[in-house]
TILUMLO-366136 format. One line per 2 residues: their letters; for each residue z negated, x negated, y of N, C-alpha, C. Coordinates in steps of 0.1 Angstrom, whole numbers. Last residue first. Layout:
a) Z:X:Y:Z:X:Y:Z:X:Y  ...
This chain:
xx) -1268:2061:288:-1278:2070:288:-1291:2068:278  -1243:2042:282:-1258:2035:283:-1269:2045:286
xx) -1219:2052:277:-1227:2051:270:-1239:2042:265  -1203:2050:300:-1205:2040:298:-1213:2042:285
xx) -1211:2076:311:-1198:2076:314:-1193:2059:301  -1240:2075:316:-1234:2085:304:-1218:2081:298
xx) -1237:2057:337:-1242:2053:328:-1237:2061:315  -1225:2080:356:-1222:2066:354:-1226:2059:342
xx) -1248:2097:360:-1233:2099:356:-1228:2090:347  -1267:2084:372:-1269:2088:356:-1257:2089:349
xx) -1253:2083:396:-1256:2067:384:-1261:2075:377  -1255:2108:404:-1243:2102:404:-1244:2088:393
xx) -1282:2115:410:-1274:2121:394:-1262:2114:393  -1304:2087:410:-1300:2092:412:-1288:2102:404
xx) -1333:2077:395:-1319:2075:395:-1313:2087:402  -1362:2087:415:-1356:2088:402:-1344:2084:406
xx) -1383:2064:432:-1371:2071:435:-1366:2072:422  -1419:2060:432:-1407:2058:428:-1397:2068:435
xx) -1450:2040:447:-1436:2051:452:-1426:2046:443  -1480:2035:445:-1468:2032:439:-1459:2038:443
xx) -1502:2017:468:-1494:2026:463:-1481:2022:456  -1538:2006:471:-1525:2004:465:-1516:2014:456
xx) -1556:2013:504:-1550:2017:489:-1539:2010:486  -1556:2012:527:-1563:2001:521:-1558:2006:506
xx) -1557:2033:542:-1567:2038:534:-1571:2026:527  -1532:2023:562:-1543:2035:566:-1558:2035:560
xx) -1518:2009:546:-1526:2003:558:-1538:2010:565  -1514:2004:516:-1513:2013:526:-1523:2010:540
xx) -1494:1982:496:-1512:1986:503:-1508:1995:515  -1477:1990:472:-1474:1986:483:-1488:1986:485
xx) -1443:1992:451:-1457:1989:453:-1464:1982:467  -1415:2007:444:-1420:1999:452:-1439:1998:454
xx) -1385:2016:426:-1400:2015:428:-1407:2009:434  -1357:2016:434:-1363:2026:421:-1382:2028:423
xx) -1331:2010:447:-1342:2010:448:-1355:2014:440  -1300:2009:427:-1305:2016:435:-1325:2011:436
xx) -1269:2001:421:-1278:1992:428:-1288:2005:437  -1236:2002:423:-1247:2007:412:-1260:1996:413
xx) -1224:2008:455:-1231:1998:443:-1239:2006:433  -1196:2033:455:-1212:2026:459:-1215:2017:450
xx) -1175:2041:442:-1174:2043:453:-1189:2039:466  -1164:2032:417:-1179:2041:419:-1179:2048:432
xx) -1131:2033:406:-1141:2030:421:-1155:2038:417  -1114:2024:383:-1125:2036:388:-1134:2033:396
xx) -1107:1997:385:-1101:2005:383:-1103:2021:385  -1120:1977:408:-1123:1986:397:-1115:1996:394
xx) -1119:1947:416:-1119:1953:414:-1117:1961:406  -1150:1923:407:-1137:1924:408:-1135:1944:414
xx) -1176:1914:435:-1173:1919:418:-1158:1920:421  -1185:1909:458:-1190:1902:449:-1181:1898:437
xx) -1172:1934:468:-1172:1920:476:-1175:1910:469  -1169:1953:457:-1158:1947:451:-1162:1935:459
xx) -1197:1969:433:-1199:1958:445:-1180:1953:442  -1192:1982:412:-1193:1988:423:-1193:1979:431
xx) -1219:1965:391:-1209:1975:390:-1205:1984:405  -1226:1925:399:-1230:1944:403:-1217:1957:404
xx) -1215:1907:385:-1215:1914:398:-1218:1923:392  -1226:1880:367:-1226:1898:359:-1224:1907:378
xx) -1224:1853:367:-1208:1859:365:-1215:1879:362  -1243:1844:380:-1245:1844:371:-1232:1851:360
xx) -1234:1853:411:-1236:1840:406:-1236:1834:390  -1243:1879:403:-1222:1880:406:-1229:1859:402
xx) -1267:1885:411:-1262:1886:399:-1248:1880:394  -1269:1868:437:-1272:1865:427:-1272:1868:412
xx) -1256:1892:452:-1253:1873:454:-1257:1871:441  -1273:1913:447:-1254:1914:447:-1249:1895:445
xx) -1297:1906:454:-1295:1910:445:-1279:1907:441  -1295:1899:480:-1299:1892:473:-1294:1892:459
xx) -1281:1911:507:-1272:1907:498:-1279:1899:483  -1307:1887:523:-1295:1898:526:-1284:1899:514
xx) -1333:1886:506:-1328:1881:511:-1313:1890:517  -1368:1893:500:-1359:1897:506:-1343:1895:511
xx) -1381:1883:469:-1379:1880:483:-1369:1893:488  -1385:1894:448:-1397:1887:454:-1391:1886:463
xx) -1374:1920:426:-1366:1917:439:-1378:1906:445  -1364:1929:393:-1380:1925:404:-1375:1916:413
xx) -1347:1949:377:-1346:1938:387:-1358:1944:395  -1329:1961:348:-1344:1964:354:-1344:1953:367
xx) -1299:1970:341:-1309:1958:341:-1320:1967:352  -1272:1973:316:-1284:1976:322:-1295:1969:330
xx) -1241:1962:310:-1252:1961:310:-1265:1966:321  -1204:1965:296:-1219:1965:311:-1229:1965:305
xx) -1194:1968:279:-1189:1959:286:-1200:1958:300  -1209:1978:256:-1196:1970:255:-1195:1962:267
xx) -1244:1973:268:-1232:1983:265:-1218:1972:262  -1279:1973:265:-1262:1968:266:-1255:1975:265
xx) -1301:1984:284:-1298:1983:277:-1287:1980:276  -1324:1967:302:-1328:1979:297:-1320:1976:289
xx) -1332:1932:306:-1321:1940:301:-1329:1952:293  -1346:1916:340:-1347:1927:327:-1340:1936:319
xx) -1348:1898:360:-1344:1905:355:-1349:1907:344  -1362:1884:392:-1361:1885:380:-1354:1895:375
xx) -1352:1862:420:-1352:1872:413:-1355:1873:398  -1358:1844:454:-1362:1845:438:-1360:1859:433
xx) -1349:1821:476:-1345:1829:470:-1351:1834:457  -1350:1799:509:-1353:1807:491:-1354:1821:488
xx) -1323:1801:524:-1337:1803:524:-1336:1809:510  -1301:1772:524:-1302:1780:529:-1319:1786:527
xx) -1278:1755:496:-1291:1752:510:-1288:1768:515  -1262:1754:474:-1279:1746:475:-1287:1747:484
xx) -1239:1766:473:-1243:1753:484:-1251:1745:481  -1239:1788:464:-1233:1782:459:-1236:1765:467
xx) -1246:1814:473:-1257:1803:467:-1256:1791:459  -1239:1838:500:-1234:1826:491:-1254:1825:484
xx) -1226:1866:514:-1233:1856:515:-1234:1848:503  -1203:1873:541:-1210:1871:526:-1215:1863:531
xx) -1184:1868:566:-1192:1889:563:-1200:1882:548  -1178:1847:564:-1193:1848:573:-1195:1860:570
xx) -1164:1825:542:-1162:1840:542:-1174:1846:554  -1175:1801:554:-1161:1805:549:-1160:1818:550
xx) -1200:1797:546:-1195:1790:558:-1182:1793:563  -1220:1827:538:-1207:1819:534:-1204:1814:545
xx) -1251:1825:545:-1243:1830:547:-1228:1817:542  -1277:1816:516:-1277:1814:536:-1259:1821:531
xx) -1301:1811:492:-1294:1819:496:-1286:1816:515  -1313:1794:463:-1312:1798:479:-1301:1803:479
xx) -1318:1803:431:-1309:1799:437:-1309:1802:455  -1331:1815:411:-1340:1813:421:-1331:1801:426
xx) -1332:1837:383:-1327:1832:394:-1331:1831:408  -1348:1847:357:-1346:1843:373:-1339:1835:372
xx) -1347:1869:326:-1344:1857:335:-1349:1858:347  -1348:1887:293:-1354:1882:308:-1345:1870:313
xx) -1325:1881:274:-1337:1895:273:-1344:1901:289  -1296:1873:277:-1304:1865:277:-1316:1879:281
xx) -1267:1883:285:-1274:1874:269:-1290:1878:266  -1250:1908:291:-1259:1898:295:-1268:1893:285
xx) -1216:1915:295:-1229:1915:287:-1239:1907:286  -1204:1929:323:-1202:1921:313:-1223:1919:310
xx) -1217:1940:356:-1203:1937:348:-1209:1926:334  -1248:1960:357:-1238:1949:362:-1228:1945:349
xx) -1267:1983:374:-1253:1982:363:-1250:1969:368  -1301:1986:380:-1286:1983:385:-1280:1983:374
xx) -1329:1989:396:-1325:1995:392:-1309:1993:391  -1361:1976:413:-1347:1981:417:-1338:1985:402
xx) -1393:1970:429:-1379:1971:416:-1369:1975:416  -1410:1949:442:-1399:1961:444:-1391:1958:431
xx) -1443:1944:460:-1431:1949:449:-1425:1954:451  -1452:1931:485:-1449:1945:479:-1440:1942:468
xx) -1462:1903:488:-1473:1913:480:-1470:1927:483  -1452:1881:503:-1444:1890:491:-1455:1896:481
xx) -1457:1880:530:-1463:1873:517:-1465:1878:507  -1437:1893:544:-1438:1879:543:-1446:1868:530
xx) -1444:1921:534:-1434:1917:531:-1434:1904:531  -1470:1924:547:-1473:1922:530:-1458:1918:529
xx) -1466:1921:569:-1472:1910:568:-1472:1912:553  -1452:1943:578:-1444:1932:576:-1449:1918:569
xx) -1473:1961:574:-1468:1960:563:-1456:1951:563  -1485:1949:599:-1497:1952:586:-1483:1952:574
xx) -1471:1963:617:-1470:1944:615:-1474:1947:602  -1470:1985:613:-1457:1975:609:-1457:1964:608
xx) -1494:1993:618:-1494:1996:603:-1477:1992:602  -1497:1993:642:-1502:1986:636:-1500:1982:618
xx) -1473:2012:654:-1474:1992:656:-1484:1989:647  -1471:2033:629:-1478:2030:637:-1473:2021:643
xx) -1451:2040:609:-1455:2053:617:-1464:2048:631  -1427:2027:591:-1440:2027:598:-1442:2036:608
xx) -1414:2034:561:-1411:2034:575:-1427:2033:580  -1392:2020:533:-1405:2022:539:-1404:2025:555
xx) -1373:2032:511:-1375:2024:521:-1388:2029:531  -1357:2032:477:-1368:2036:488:-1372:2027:500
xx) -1319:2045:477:-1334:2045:472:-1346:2045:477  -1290:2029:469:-1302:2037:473:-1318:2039:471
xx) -1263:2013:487:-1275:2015:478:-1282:2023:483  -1245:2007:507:-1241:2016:494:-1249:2012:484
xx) -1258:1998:531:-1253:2012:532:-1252:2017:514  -1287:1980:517:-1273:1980:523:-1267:1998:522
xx) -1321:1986:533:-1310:1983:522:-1295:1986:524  -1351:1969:551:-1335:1980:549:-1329:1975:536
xx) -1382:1973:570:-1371:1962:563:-1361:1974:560  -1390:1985:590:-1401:1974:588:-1387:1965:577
xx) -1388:2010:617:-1379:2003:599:-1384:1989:600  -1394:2026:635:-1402:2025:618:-1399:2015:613
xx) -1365:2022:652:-1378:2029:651:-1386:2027:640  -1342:2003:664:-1346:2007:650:-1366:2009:645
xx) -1336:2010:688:-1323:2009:680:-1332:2008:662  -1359:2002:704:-1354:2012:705:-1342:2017:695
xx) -1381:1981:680:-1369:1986:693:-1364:1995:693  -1398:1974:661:-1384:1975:660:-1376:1973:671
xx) -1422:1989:670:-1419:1970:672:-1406:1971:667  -1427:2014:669:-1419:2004:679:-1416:1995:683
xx) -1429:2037:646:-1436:2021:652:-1423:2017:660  -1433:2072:659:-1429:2058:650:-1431:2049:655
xx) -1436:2105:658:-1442:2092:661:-1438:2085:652  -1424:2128:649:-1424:2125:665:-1426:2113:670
xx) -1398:2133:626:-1411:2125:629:-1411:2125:645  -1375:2147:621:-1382:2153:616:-1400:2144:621
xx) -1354:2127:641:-1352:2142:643:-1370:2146:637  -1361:2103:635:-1363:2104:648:-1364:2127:650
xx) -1345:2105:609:-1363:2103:611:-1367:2108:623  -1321:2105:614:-1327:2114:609:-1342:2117:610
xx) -1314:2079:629:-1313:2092:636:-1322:2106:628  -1323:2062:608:-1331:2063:619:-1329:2077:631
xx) -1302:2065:590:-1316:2070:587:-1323:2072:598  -1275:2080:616:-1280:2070:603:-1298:2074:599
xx) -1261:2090:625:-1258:2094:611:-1266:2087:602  -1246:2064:650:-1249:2079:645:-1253:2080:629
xx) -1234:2043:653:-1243:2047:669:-1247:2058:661  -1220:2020:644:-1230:2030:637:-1241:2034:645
xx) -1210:1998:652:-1198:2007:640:-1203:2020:636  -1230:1977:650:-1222:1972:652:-1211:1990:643
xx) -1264:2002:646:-1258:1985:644:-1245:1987:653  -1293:2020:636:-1280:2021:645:-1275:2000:648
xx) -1302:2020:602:-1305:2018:612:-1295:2018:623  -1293:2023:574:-1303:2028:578:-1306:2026:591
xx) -1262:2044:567:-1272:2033:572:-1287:2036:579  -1254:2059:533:-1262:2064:550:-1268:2048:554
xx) -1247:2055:510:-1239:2060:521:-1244:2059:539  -1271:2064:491:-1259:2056:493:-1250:2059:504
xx) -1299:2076:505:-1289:2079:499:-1280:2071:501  -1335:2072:505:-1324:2068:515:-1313:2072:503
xx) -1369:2083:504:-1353:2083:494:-1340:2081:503  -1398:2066:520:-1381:2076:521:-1375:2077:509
xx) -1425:2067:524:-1416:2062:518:-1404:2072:516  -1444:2063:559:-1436:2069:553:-1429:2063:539
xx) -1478:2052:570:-1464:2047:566:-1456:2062:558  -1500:2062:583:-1494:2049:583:-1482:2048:579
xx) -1512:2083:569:-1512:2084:586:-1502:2067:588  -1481:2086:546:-1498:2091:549:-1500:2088:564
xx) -1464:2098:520:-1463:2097:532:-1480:2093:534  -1439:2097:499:-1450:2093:499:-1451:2095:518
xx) -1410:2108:499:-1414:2103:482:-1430:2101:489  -1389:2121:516:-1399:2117:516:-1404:2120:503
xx) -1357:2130:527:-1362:2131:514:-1373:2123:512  -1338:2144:551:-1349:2131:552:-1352:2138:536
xx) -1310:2152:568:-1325:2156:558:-1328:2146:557  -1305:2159:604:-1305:2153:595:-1312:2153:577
xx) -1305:2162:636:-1308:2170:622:-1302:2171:613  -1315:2134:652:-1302:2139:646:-1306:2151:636
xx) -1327:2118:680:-1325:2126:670:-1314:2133:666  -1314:2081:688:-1315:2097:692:-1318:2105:681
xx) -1316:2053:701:-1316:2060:691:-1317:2077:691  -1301:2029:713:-1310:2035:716:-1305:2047:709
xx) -1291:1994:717:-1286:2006:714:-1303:2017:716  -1288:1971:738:-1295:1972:731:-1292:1991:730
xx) -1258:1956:745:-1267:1959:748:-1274:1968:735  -1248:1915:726:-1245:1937:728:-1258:1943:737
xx) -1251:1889:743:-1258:1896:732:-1254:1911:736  -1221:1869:740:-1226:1879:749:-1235:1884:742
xx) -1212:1833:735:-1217:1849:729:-1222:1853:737  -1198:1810:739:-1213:1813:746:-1211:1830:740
xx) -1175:1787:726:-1177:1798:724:-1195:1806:733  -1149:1764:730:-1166:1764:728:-1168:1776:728
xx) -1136:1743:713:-1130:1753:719:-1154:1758:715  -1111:1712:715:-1124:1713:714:-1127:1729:722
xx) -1081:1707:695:-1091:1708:710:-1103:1712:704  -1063:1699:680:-1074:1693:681:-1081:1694:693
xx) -1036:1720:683:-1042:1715:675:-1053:1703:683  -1026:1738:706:-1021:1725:700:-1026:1717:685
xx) -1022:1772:712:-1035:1760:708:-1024:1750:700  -1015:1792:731:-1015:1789:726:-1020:1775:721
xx) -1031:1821:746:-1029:1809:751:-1024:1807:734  -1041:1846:747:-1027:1846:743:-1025:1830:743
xx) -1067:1849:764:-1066:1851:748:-1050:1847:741  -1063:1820:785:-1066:1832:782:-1068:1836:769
xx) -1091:1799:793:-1081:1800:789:-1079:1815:787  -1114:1770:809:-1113:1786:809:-1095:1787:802
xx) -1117:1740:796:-1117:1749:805:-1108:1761:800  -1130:1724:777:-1142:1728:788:-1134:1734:796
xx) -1116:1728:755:-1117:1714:761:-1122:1715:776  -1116:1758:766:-1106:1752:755:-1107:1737:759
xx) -1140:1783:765:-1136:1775:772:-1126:1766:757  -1155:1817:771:-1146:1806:762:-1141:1797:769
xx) -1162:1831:792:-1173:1824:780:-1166:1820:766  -1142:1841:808:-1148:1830:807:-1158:1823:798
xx) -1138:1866:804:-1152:1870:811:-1155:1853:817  -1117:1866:786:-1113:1869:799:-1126:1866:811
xx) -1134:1859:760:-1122:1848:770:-1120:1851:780  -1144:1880:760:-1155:1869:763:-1146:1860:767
xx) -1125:1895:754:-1136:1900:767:-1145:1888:769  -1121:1889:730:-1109:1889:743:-1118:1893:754
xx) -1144:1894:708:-1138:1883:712:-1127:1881:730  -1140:1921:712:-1153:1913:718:-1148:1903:720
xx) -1118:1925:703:-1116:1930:714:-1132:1925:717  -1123:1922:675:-1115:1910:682:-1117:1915:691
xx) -1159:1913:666:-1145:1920:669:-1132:1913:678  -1176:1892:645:-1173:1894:658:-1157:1902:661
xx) -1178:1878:624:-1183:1890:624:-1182:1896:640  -1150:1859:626:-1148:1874:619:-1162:1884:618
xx) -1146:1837:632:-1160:1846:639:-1156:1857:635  -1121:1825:627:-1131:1815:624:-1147:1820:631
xx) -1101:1847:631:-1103:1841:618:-1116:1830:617  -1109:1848:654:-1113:1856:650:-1111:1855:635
xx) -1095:1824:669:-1114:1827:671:-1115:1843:661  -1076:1827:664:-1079:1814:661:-1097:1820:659
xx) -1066:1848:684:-1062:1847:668:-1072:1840:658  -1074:1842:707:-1080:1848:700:-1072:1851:690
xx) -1052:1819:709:-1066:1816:708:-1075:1830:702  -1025:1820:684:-1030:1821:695:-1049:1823:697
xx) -1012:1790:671:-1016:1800:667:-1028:1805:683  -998:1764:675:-991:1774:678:-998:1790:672
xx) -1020:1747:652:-1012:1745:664:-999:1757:665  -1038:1746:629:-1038:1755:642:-1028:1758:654
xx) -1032:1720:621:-1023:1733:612:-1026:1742:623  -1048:1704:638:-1034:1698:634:-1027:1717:630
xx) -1078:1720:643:-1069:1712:637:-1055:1713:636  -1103:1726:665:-1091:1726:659:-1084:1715:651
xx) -1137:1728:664:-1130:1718:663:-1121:1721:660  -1167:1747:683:-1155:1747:672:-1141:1736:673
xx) -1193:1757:688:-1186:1746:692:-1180:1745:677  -1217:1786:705:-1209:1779:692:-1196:1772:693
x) -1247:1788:718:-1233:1782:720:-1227:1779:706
């Protein structure tokens, strides 16, 4: 249940108006189906979407959970960096989600897998086959897929207790001082903006990153980044904290006069135990040729 307080300035603004500026990750046409369905209530009773609001009611919200999506083969390419009877490492490409969501019944990594693999772990669900963890649509790079149930928990469990590495690979705005750093600033969703995420609060789930300046440039900078946690948005939150957004990010970063058109933010290397053999693996993803581009473009090659 989510319980929401009007105010005074609300007044004459209509209810799903009201609810979609203050649940923006929620559609509006979700939103109006939950009014009409009754799972909005305005001072405990039923209203429509057009209603208009006085200021200081009390407006309660019960969410519908979406039905559960279901995934289909797609012929797709897939670019596999490591494989064995347990786990897959992918080259995922900027652009492509990795899993079917909210906007993305198609096209995505999971469709593609589903095409070229017959067998995948199913503790995900039917909406996301293998995928033990993910990266945002406009990064790239490597992501791990499980082939077994056993070898998902097995590798959720090195993710919990942050014994996979990961490096990653990024451009960020303006010139960064300092050789090394962390940042170990929590992390939880903007109270304010709910599509972001913050670390400006102090509260939320820890958070830890390190850095590394490959090399400077006039006005950008290179960086090496050792990701220890997972957090949504970690990387992007936390460089932009430090004033250096990630080249390409406009949610974080300003905008760009020359759109990259993706984050300069790619996955680069990941260390891992393989569940199958007990081995410890390394998988890289070369830069991609678009961010080489970019860097040349910048005289950071």
């Amino acid at each position: 249940m989510i319980n929401l307080q009007t105010a005074p300035s609300d007044a004459g603004t209509r209810l799903d108006h009201y609810l979609q500026s203050r649940l923006p990750q929620y559609s509006r046409s979700r939103l109006q189906q939950w009014i009409k369905a009754g799972r909005v209530t305005v001072d405990d009773a039923p209203a429509k979407p057009s209603a208009l609001l006085k200021g200081q009611e009390r407006i309660a919200v019960a969410p519908e959970a979406p039905p559960r999506l279901h995934a289909t083969p797609e012929d797709l390419p897939v670019e596999v960096l490591y494989s064995d009877a347990s786990v897959l490492a992918v080259n995922k490409p900027a652009g492509m989600v990795v899993h079917l969501g909210a906007g993305h019944h198609s096209g995505t990594l999971v469709n593609a897998l589903l095409h070229h693999f017959e067998h995948l772990s199913e503790v995900g669900g039917t909406d996301r086959p293998g995928i033990v963890h993910r990266l945002d649509k406009l990064t790239s790079g490597i992501v791990l897929v499980a082939r077994t149930d056993a070898a998902h928990r097995a590798l959720a469990r090195q993710f919990a207790e942050r014994t996979v590495k990961k490096i990653y690979l990024a451009l960020v705005h303006g010139v960064v001082k300092q050789d090394h750093g962390r940042i170990s600033a929590p992390i939880e969703r903007d109270p304010v903006h709910r599509m972001r995420m913050t670390c400006r609060t102090g509260r939320g789930r820890a958070a830890f990153t390190d850095y590394t300046v490959l090399r400077r440039g006039k006005a950008h900078t290179y960086l090496s980044v050792d990701l220890h946690t997972g957090r949504t948005h970690q990387i992007r939150v936390h460089m932009a904290s430090l004033g250096h957004p990630i080249a390409g990010d406009d949610v974080y970063g300003p905008k760009e006069r020359e759109p990259l058109g993706r984050y300069f933010l790619h996955a680069h290397r990941v260390k891992f135990t393989s569940p199958a053999s007990g081995e410890v693996v390394t998988v890289e993803a070369p830069l991609p040729a678009d961010l080489a581009q970019v860097l040349c473009r910048f005289g950071l090659e």
